[in-house]
C-alpha positions in Angstrom: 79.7 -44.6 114.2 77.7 -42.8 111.9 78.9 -43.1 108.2 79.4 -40.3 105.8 77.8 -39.7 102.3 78.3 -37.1 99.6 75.1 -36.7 97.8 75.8 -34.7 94.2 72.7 -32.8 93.2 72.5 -32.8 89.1 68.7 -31.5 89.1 66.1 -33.4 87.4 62.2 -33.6 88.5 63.5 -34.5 92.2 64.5 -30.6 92.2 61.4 -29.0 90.0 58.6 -27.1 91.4 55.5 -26.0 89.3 55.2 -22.8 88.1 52.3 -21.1 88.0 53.1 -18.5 85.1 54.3 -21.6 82.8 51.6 -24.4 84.0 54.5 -26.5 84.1 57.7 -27.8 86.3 60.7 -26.4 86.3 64.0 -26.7 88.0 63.4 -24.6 91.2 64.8 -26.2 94.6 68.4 -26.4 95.6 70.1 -29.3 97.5 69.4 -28.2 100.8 66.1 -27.4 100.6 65.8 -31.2 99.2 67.8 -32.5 102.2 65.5 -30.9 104.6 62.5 -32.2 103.7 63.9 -35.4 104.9 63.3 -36.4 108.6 65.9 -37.6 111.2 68.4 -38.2 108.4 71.1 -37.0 110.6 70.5 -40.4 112.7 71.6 -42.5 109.7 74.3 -40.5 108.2 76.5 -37.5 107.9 75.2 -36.0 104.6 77.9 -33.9 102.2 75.7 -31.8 99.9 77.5 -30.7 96.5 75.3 -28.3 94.4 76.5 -29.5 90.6 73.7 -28.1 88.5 70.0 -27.9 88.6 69.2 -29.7 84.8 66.6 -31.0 83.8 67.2 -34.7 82.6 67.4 -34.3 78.5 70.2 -31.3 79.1 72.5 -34.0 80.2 74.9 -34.8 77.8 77.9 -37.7 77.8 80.5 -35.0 78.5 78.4 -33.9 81.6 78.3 -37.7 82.9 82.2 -37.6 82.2 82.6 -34.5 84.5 80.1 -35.9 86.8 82.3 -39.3 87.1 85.4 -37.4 88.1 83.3 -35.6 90.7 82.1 -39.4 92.4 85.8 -40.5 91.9 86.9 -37.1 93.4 85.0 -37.9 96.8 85.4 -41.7 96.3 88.9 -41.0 97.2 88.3 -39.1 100.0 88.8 -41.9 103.0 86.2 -40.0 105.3 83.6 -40.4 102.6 82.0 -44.0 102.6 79.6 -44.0 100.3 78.1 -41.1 97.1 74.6 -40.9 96.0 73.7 -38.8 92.6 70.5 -37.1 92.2 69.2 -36.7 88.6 66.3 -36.9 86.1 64.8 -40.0 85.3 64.6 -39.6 81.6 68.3 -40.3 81.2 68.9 -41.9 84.6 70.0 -45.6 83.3 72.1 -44.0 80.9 74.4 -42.1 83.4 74.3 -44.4 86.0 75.3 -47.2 83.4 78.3 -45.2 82.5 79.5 -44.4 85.9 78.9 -48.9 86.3 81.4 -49.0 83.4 84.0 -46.6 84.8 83.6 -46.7 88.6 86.1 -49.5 90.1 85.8 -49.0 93.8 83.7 -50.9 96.9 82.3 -48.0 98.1 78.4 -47.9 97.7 77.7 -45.4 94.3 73.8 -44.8 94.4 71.5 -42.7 91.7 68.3 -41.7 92.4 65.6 -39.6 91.1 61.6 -38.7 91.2 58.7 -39.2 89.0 56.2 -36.7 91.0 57.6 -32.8 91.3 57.9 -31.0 94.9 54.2 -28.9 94.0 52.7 -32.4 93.4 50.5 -34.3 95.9 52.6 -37.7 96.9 56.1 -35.5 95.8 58.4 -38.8 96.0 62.1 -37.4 96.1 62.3 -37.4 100.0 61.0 -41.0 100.0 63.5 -42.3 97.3 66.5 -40.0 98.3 66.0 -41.4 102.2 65.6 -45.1 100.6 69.4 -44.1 98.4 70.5 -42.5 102.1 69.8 -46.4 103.5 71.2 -48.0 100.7 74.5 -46.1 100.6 75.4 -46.3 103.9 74.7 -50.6 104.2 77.7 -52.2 104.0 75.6 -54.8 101.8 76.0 -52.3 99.6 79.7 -52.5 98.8 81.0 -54.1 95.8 77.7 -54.5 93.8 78.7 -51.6 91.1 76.4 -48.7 90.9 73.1 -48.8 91.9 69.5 -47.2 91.0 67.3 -46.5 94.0 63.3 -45.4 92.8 60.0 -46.9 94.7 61.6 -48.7 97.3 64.1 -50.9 94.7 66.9 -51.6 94.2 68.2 -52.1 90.7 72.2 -52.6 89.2 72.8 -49.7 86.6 73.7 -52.4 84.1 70.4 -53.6 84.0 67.5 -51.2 85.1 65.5 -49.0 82.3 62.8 -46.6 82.6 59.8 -48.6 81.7 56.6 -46.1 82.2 56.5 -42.2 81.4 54.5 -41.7 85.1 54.4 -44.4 87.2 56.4 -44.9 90.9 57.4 -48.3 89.7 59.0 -47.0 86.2 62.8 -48.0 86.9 62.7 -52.3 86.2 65.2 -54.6 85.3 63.0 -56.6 82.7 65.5 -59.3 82.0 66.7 -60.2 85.8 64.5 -58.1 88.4 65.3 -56.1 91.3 68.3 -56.6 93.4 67.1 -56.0 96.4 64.2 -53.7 98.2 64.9 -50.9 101.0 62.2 -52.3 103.7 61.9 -50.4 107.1 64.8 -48.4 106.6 66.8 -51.6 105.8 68.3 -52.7 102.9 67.6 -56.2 101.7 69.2 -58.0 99.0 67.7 -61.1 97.3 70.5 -61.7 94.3 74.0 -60.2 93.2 75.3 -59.4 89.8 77.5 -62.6 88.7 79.9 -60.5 86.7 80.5 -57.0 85.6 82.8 -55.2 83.7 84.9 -52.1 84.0 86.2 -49.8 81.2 89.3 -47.8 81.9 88.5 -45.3 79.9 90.0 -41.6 80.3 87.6 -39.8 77.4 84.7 -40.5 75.4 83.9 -40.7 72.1 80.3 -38.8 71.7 79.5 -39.1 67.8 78.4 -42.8 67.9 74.5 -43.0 66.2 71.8 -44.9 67.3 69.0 -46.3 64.7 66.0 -48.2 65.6 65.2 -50.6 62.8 61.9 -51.0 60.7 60.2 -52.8 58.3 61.1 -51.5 55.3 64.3 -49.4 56.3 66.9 -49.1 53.9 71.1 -47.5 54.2 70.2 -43.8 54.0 70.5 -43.3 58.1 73.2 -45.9 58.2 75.4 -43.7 55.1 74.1 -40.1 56.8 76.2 -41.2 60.1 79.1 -42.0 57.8 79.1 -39.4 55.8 78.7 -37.0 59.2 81.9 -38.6 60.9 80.3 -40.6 63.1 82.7 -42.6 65.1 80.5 -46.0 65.8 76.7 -46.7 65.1 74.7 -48.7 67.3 71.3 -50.6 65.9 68.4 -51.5 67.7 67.9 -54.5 65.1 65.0 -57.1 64.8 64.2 -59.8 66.9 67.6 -61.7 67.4 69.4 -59.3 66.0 68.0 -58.9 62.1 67.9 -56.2 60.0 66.0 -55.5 56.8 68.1 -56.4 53.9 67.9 -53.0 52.5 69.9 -52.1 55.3 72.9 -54.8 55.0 74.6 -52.8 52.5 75.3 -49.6 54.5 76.4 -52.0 57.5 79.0 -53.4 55.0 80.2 -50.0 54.1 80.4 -48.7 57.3 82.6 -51.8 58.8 84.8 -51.2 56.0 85.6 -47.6 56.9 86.4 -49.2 59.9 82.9 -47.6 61.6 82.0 -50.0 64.6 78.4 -51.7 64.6 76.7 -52.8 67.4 73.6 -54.7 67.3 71.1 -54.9 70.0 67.1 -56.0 69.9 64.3 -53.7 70.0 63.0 -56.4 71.9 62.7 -55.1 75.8 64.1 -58.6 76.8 66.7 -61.3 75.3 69.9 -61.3 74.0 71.1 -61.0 70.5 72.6 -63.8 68.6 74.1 -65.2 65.5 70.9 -67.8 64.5 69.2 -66.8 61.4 71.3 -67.1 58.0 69.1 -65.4 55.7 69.9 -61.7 53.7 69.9 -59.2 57.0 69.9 -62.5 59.7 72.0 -62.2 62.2 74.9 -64.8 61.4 75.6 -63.1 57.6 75.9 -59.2 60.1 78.0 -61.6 62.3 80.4 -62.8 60.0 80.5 -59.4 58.4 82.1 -57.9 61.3 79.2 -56.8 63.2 79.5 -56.7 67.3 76.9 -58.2 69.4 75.5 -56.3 72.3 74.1 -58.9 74.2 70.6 -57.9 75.8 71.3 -54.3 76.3 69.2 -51.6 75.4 70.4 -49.4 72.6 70.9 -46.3 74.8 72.9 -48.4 77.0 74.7 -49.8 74.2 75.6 -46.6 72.9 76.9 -45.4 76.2 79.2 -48.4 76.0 80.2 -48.0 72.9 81.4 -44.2 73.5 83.6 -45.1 76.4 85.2 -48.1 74.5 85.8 -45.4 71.5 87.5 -43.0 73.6 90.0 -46.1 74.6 90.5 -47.3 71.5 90.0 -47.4 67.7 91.1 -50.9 66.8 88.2 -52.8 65.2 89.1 -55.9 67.2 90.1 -54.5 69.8 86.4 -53.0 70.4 84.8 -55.9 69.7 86.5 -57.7 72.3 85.6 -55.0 74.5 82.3 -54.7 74.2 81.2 -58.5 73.9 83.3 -59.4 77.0 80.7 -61.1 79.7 77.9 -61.0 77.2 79.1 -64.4 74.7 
């Protein structure tokens, strides 16, 4: 029996055309002109199209993931629907399909894909990678792995792919761990599953949490701006194992005392953060300070995580808890 899919179109470069007045791409095609450029498609599934929006990848903001989550949950629940697949822009791909990981409790397949090359471009590859999400989705090796990103024939887990080239097919990795599996022949073939992952039942989101990329030199300024402009929680892509400039310790200790959740993560592409250096900005004196530990996630992942656990709860604890859970 063929199985059926909702595919949610958000936009990105998978829907752009070039145009010839601007010399550049812009969001032109809608979801069923997409579809149709795929062949035979109705011999692997029944395909739901849902026309969202037509955005290009940087107009997506956390409340637009939110309302995009309660869309996949929407057709999740609908028991002739076995599997959803997202479209959207690769810019901030990881970061939606991270926060759908973190929200989305059910074994039903949840795939995002994307493209690198526009529909005017010579080798356009959104047919190739929406037919390779289309296999994917409708596997039932598929169910109970969390969400997944589908680009170039791989297949990564949300929680761990990134965007790791401005241009190239191969952009979406997962530095730390590798692919999950490859979509080979129309087939999809896995060669590892995700040991643990974690769910946040969160209803809302808090969006004013900061992130600050950390440099030589760098003193509180940025750190006391986001206090001083309410920001909720403030996420650091820190040094190495998790160090920061000593400069900087200071507005750290002033923003855990207004009760301002830290999170520290490496600017590192790969390795986790950790308590070993005890030196003026090391890691263990941010550690016993109160600062949270973000394991090896990026910072735009981080922060993502962060905003869900804020629009659950406020207790300092309570978030810490949270957010290190799986990673220590």
């Amino acid at each position: 029996m063929t199985k059926k899919l909702a595919i949610i179109f958000t936009g990105g470069t998978i829907s752009m055309k070039f145009d010839p007045e601007l010399h550049a791409a812009i969001p032109a095609l809608n979801a069923d002109e997409i579809v149709s450029t795929l062949k035979n498609i109705e011999d692997i599934a029944d395909v739901e199209v849902i026309n969202y929006a037509n955005l290009p990848s940087p107009h997506i903001t956390p409340s637009i993931m939110m309302d995009v989550y309660h869309l996949v949950m929407e057709k999740l629940a609908d028991p002739t629907i076995d599997g959803v697949i997202v479209t959207h822009g690769t810019d901030t791909m990881e970061e939606t399909a991270y926060m759908l990981d973190l929200l989305i409790d059910s074994p039903k397949p949840v795939v995002v894909v994307g493209a690198m090359r526009n529909f005017s471009e010579l080798g356009y590859d959104g047919a190739s990678n929406l037919s390779a999400a289309i296999c994917t989705a409708v596997s039932d090796r598929s169910r109970d792995k969390g969400v997944l990103v589908v680009m170039n024939n791989e297949v990564n887990a949300a929680s761990q792919v990134t965007k790791t080239n401005t241009l190239s097919l191969d952009t979406f990795k997962s530095p730390e761990f590798g692919a999950l599996g490859i979509v080979d022949n129309d087939e999809i073939i896995y060669y590892r599953s995700i040991v643990s992952r974690q769910v946040i039942g969160s209803k809302k989101i808090e969006e004013k949490v900061a992130l600050i990329k950390a440099v030589a030199g760098m003193e509180s300024d940025m750190i006391d701006f986001c206090i001083d402009s309410g920001y909720k929680g403030i996420v650091i892509e820190a040094m190495g194992r998790g160090n920061l400039p000593p400069q900087m310790v200071p507005g750290v200790k002033r923003a855990i005392e207004k009760n301002i959740p830290v999170v520290l993560v490496s600017r590192c592409n790969t390795g986790r953060v950790l308590y070993t250096y005890g030196y003026e900005g090391g890691g263990k004196q941010l550690r016993d300070m109160g600062a949270i530990l973000g394991g090896n996630l990026p910072g735009q992942k981080a922060r993502i995580k962060l905003m869900l656990i804020l629009g659950r709860t406020t207790d300092y604890q309570e978030v810490k808890e949270l957010f290190e859970l799986n990673l220590y």
